[in-house]
N, C-alpha and C positions, 0 to 999 in steps of 0.2 A: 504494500500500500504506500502511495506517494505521501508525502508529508502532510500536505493539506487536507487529505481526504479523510486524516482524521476528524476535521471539523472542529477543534478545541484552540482555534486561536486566539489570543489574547494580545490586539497587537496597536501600539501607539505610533500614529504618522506624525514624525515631524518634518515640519513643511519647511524646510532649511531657506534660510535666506544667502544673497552673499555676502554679509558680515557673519554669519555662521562657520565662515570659512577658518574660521581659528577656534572655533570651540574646544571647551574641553571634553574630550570623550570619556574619560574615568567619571566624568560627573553625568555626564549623561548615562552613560550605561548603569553608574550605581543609582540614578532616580529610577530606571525601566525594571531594576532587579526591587524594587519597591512598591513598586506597582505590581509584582510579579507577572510581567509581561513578557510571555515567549518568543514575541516576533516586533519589528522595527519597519518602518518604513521610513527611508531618510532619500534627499534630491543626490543623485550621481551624477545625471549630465541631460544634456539637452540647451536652454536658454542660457545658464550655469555649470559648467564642469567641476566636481566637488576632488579633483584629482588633474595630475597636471599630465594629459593626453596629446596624442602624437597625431588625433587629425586637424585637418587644416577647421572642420569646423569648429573642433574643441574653443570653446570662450572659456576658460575657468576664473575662478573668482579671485577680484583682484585682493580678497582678505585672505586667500587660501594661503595657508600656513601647513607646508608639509602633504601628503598622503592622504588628504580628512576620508575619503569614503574606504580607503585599504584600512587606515585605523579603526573606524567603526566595523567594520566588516572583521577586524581578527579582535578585537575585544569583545565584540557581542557574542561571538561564537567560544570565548573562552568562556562566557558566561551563560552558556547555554540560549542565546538569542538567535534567532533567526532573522536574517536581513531580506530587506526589498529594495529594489531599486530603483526608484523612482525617475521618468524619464518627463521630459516638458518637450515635443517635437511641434507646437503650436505658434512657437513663434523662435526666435532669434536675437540676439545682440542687434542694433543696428549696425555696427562695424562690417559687418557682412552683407548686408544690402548690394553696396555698389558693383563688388566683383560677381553677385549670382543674383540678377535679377527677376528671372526666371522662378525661382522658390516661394518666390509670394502669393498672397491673394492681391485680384486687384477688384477697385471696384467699378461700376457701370462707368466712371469718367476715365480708368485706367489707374486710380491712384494706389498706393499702398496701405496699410493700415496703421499706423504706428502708438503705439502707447508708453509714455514713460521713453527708456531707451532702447523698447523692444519690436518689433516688427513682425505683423501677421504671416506664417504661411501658409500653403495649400496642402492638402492632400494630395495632388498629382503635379505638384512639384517633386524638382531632383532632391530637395531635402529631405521629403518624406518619405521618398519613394527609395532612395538611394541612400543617401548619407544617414538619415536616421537608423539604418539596419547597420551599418558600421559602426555607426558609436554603442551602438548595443551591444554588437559583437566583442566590441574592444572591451566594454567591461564585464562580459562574460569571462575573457580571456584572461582578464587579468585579476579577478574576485571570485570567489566563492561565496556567489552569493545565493539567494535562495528562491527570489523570484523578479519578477519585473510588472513596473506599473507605469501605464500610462497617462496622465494626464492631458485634459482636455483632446480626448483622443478623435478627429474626422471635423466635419466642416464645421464652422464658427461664424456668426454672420455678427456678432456682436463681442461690443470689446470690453472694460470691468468697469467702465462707467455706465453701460450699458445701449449704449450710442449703436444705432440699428445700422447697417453697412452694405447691405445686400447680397447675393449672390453672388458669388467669386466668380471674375468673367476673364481671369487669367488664360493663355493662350493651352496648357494643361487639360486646364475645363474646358474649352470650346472643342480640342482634339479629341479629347478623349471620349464627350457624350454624342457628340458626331459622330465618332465609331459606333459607340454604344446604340444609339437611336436613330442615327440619319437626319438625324434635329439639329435645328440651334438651341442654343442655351435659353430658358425662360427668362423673361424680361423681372420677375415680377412671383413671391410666391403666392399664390394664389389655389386654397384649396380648392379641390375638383375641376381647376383646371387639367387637363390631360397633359397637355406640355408638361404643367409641375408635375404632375403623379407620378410622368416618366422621369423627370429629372430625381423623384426621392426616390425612386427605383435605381439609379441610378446612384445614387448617394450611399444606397443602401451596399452596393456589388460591391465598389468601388473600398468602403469602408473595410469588410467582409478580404476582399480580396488580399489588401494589405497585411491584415491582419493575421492571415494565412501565411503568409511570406515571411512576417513575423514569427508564426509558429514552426517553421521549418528549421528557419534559424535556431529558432531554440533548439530544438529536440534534435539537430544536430550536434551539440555539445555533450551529448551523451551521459547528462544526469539530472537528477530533478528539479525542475527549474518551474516554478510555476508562472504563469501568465496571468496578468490582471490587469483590465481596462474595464471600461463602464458597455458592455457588451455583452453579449453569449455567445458569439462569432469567434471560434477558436482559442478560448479562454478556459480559466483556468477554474480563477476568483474570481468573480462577477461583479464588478465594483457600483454602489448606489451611495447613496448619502442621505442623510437627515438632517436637517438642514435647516437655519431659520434666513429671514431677510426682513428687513425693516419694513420696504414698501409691497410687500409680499400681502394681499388681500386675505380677510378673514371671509370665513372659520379656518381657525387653524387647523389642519390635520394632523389629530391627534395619533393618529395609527402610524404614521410614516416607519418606522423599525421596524414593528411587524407586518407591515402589510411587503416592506424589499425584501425582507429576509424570505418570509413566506412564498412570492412572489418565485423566486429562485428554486428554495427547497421541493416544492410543490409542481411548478411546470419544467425546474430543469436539474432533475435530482442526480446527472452524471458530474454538476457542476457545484460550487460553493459560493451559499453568498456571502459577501466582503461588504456590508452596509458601514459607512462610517458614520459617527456621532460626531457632526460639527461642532466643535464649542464655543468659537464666535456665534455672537450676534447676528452678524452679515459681513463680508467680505471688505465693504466699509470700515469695519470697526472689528476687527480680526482679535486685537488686546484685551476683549470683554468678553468674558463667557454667558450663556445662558443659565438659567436659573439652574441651580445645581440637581433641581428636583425633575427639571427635564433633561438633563444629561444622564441622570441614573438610568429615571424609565427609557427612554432609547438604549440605554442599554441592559436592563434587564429583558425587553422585546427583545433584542436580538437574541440572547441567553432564549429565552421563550419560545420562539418562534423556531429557533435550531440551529442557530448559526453562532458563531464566536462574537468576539467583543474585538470591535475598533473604536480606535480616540484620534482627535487631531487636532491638534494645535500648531500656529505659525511660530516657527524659531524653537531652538533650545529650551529645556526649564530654567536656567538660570536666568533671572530676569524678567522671566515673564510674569507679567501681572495679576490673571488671575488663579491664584492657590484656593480661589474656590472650587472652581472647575475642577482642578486638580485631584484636591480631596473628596470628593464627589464621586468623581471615573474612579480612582485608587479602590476606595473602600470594594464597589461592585468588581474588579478587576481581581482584588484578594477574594471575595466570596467564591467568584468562578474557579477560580484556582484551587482554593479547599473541594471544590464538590466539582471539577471536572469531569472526572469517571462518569457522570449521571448525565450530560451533556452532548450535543453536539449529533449523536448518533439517533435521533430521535425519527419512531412512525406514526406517521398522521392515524388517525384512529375517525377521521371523517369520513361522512357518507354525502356531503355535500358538495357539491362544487360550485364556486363563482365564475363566471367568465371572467375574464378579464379583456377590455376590450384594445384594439391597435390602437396605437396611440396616432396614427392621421383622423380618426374618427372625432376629432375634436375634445367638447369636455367631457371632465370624467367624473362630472358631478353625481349620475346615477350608480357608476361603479363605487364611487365610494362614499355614497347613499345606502346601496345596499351592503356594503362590508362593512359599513356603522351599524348599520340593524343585526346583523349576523350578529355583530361582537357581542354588543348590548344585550343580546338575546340571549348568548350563552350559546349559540347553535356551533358548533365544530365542524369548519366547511377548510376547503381545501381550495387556492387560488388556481384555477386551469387556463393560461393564456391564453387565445385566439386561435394566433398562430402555432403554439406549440399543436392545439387539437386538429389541425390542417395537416399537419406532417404524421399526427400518430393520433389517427381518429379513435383508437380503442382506448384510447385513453378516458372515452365517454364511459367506459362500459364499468368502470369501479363505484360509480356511484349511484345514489338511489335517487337525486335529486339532483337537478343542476336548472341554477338559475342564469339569464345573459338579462342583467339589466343593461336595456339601451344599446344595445349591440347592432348596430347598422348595417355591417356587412360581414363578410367571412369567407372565405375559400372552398369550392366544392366541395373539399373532401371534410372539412369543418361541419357544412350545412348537412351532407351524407352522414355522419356522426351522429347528429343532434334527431335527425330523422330515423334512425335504423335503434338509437340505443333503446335499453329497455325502460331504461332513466326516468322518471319524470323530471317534467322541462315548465318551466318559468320565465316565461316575456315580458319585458317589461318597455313601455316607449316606442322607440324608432325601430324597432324590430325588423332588420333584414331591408330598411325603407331604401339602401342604396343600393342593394344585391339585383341583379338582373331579374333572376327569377323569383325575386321579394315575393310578391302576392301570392304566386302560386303557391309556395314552400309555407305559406301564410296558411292558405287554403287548406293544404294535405294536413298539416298539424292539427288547425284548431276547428277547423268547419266551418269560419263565416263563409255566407254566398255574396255579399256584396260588402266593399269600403269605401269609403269616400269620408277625405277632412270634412270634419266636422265649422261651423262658424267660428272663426277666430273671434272669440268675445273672452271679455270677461263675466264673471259673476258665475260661472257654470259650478257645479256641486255635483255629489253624486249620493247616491240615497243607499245605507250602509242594512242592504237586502240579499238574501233573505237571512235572516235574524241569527240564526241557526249555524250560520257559515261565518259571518261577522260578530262572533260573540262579544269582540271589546268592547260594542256598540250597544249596550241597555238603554243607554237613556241619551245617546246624539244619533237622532238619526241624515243628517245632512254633513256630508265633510267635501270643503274647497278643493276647488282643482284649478290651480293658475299655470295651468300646460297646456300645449296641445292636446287636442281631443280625434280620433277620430269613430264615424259610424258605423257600426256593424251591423248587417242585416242579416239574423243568425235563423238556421230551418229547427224543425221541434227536436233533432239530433244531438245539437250543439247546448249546450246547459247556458242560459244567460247570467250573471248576478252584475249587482251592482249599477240599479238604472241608473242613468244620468239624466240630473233636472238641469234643464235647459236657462241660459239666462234671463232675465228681464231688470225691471229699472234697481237701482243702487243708490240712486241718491235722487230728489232728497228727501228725507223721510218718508215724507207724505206719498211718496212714489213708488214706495219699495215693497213692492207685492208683483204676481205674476207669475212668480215660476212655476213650471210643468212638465213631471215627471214624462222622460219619454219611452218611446220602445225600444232604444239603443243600450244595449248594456255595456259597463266600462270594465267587463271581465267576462272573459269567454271560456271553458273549459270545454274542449274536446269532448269527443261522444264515447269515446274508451274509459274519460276520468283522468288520462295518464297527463294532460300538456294545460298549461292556463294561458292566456296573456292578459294581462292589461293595454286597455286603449289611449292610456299616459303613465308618467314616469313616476311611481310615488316614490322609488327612492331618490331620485334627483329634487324632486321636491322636499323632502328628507334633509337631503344633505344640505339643500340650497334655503330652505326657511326655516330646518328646524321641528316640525309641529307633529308631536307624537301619534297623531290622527293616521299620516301617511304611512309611518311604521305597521301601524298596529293592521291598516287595510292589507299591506303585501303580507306580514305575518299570519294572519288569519288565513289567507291562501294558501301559504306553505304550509300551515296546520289541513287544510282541506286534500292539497295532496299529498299529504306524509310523509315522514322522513322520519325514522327511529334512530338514535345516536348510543353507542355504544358506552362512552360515560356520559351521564346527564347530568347539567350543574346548573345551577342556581345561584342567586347574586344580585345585588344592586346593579345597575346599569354603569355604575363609573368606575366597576371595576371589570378590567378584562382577565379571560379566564383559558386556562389552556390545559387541556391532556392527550397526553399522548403515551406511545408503548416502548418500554426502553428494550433492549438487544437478548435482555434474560429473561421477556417476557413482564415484569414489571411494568408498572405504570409512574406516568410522572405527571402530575397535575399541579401547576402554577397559577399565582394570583396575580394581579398586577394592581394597584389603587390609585386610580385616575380620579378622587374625589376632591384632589387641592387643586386643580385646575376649573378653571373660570369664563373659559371661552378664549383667553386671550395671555391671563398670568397663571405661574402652577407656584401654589402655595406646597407647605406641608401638607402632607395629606391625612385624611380627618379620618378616625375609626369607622369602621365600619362591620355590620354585622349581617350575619342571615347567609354566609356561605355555603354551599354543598355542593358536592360529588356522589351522586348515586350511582356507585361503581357495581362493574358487572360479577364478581365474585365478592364473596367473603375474606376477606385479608387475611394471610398471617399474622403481617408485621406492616405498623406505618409508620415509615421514618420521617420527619421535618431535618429540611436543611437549613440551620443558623448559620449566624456569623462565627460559633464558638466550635462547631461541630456537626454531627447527628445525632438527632435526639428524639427518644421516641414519642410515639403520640398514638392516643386511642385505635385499634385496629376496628374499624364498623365497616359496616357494607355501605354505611349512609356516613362520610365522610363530614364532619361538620367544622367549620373556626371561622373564628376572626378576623380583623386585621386591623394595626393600631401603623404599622407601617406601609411601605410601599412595595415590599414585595413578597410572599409566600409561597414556598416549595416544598412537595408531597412525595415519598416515592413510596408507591403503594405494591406489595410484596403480593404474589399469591399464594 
């Protein structure tokens, strides 16, 4: 087994600057041995050379003092650390400009891009394409090191002020998609323009391609060398982040760590996720960390979810400002460390799946609408990409359930998936609304005979019918729908609920009467029982206002089609909950306490009670994993505790 696949990293990126060029490394490696941190990711070369190299692109830093990446690289390894090597092939020194003009992006007037003293380049430029695999080479050859990471890896259309630049119209790109497509370069990004589709298809190869060439290199070198970029295209570690920014619109998304980690482990289990824990504020303000209470939970998620523990701070510890942050990672970094063995190797125990939709399909307000419901619910569901179900459509065939909130489009052998499984399936929204064969695949699932958009209006409602299906609803029987709507003309086959009352007037007062329930229902269930859709998006209403209403209508439909879960648990809504089945059979169920957060600040988090695990055997033994140890706890079938902190860990014996 290669080194990462154990899955138990524990690894701190520092984002070297070049005044780091003289750092001291006994002081850095004795902070990482305190952290007990197995793995380093520190800058070797690229923008910066942190060693003094023999190619003509080599820039090293003009503070470098000595050997810096050979020294970290034999000190961390006498200390049991493992190194990465961090590469920046995004930009360049301006020093190099004049003599390789060719390496840049340009943009629609021809100009270059410059920031600071650095300069944009291309991906089909000779830097990328050429001289970046040399300087990799060279530090494979001359380090033992353990992997390599790219940053800011494929096309870049914006620079760190955020300053929008356009489409690289570098002579590279004109040649290369010219081959590719027989086109010119798009003027302009424009979704569902066809020129751009082809050009992100494009972007897409082009990326892919490189990356491949990259991988060659490596595994030429003849030992373990792991690969990580922000990709799944011949990678190793899957690189994501967690991440805040200042002008960054709320609602915050609280799930970000588990939903990357997840995302990985779940749709691409040959692979490892690598999510790291920002601890700036924003990019802006790199020197301030986030509230300590959100750097924990991001990283207990990632713990949770299945994946190791990343941190990252700019510069060395010495000096840096925030020793909150600090203390914060540290403490969860030590707990991983005591209770590794129970980590890392973990199986999903769902019977669930979420789609997860492509990211050209726009917002992803219903996806993570409904993976806010999932959480809050306690339901154990499993993230299924798009794309990954297009290359390995059996991969339908594990679950009992799978929902595609808002899922517009998909790939034949996705859409032959969704049709052929035994599954039951959950529509929600724009369902398949840009897929060719939309309607029909519309048709064959769920039974309408006719569709047509409904009146773009406001004040539309829908009537929470029949009683029986809609339990949460005793005493409201009308709940808002500020989405699109469309009609369905359904035969005695097809089961209708949920008529929709049609708008009329809203204001003002004395006007606000009219409305009238019609014969359109806003939820259709198949004549088998097996498929439902909805005719709007409650989980993107969900995610986008908030209002428990919209929850509780898709839940009750999930309840209508069933889905039994293997541990059942129970909980307040602001804490998320997780179990799954460790390697000896065991189980391991975790708590996370999301109740000091506020929408926007995360305080300490506030006790909370009324937990449970309705596990499927009788226990031997229940161990809790502390900070001090393992320590036993009540063995029941019916699992119960508390929580006064923020994070609680079970491993349940059989």
């Amino acid at each position: 087994m290669k080194w990462w696949q154990d899955n138990r990293m524990r690894m701190i990126q520092n984002n070297l600057r070049d005044i780091d060029g003289d750092m001291d490394v006994d002081a850095l490696v004795s902070e990482l041995r305190d952290f007990c941190c197995n793995t380093v990711m520190v800058g070797a070369s690229g923008i910066t050379t942190f060693f003094q190299g023999s190619l003509a692109s080599d820039v090293p830093s003009p503070y470098l003092q000595g050997d810096k990446l050979g020294e970290i690289v034999e000190k961390c390894h006498a200390a049991g650390i493992r190194v990465i090597a961090r590469f920046d092939f995004s930009k360049t020194h301006i020093s190099l400009m004049n003599a390789h003009p060719d390496w840049y992006y340009r943009d629609a007037q021809g100009c270059h891009v410059t920031y600071n003293d650095t300069v944009q380049t291309c991906v089909n430029g000779d830097y990328q394409q050429t001289c970046a695999l040399e300087m990799i080479s060279e530090v494979l050859d001359r380090y033992a090191v353990d992997g390599i990471f790219f940053n800011m890896f494929g096309y870049t259309t914006r620079d760190y002020s955020g300053v929008y630049h356009g489409i690289c119209r570098c002579e590279g790109c004109r040649r290369r998609f010219r081959a590719f497509s027989g086109m010119e370069l798009p003027v302009a990004e424009t979704e569902g323009d066809p020129l751009f589709e082809r050009y992100k298809e494009f972007k897409q190869f082009t990326v892919a391609e490189l990356l491949e060439k990259i991988r060659r290199l490596v595994d030429s070198k003849g030992r373990d060398i792991a690969v990580c970029t922000y990709s799944t295209d011949h990678t190793d570690l899957v690189r994501d982040e967690s991440n805040s920014a200042v002008d960054r619109p709320l609602p915050f998304w609280l799930y970000s760590a588990s939903e990357n980690c997840q995302t990985i482990r779940d749709g691409y289990p040959g692979q490892i996720s690598c999510n790291v824990a920002i601890n700036a504020v924003d990019i802006f303000y790199r020197f301030q960390g986030v509230s300590p209470y959100l750097t924990q939970m991001r990283l207990f998620q990632n713990m949770a979810a299945g994946s190791g523990l990343d941190w990252c701070i700019i510069g060395r510890f010495e000096g840096y400002p925030d020793r909150l942050g600090c203390e914060a990672a540290k403490a969860v970094f030590r707990f991983h460390a005591r209770h590794e063995k129970y980590y890392g190797r973990l199986r999903s125990l769902a019977r669930v799946a979420l789609l997860k939709p492509m990211k050209k399909q726009g917002d992803q307000y219903a996806y993570h609408g409904a993976y806010r419901m999932l959480k809050e619910e306690h339901v154990l569901f499993d993230i299924l990409p798009v794309d990954v179900l297009e290359k390995e459509p059996r991969r339908a065939e594990k679950y009992e359930l799978i929902i595609a909130p808002d899922v517009m489009d998909m790939g034949h052998g996705a859409l032959r998936a969704l049709r052929e499984t035994p599954a039951r399936l959950l529509t929600t929204g724009r369902f398949l609304r840009d897929h060719p064969q939309g309607w029909q695949a519309r048709q064959t699932m769920f039974g309408p005979e006719e569709e047509k958009p409904a009146p773009a209006k406001r004040s539309w409602y829908v009537s929470t019918e029949p009683k029986d299906v809609f339990t949460s609803f005793p005493r409201r029987d009308w709940v808002f729908v500020d989405e699109p709507l469309v009609y369905w003309t359904v035969g005695n086959a097809t089961r209708a609920l949920l008529p929709m009352v049609a708008p009329a007037n809203y204001g003002p007062p004395e006007r606000c009467f009219g409305h009238v329930k019609t014969e359109h229902p806003a939820v259709i269930v198949s004549p088998d029982g097996q498929r439902a859709a909805f005719a709007f998006a409650p989980d993107r209403l969900y995610d986008r206002l908030g209002y428990e209403d919209h929850k509780q209508l898709m839940m009750d439909v999930v309840k209508l089609l069933g889905c039994d879960s293997t541990v059942r648990l129970k909980g307040p809504e602001c804490v998320e909950m997780f179990a799954d089945a460790l390697e000896d059979g065991s189980l391991l169920v975790q708590s996370i306490n999301h109740s000091g957060f506020n929408g926007s600040t995360f305080f300490a988090p506030r006790p909370v009670h009324g937990l449970e695990a309705l596990l499927p055997f009788r226990p031997s033994r229940v161990v809790e994993l502390t900070t001090e140890g393992e320590k036993e706890f009540p063995a029941e079938q019916r699992l119960r505790w508390e929580m006064e902190g923020l994070y609680r860990a079970f491993v349940i014996v059989p």
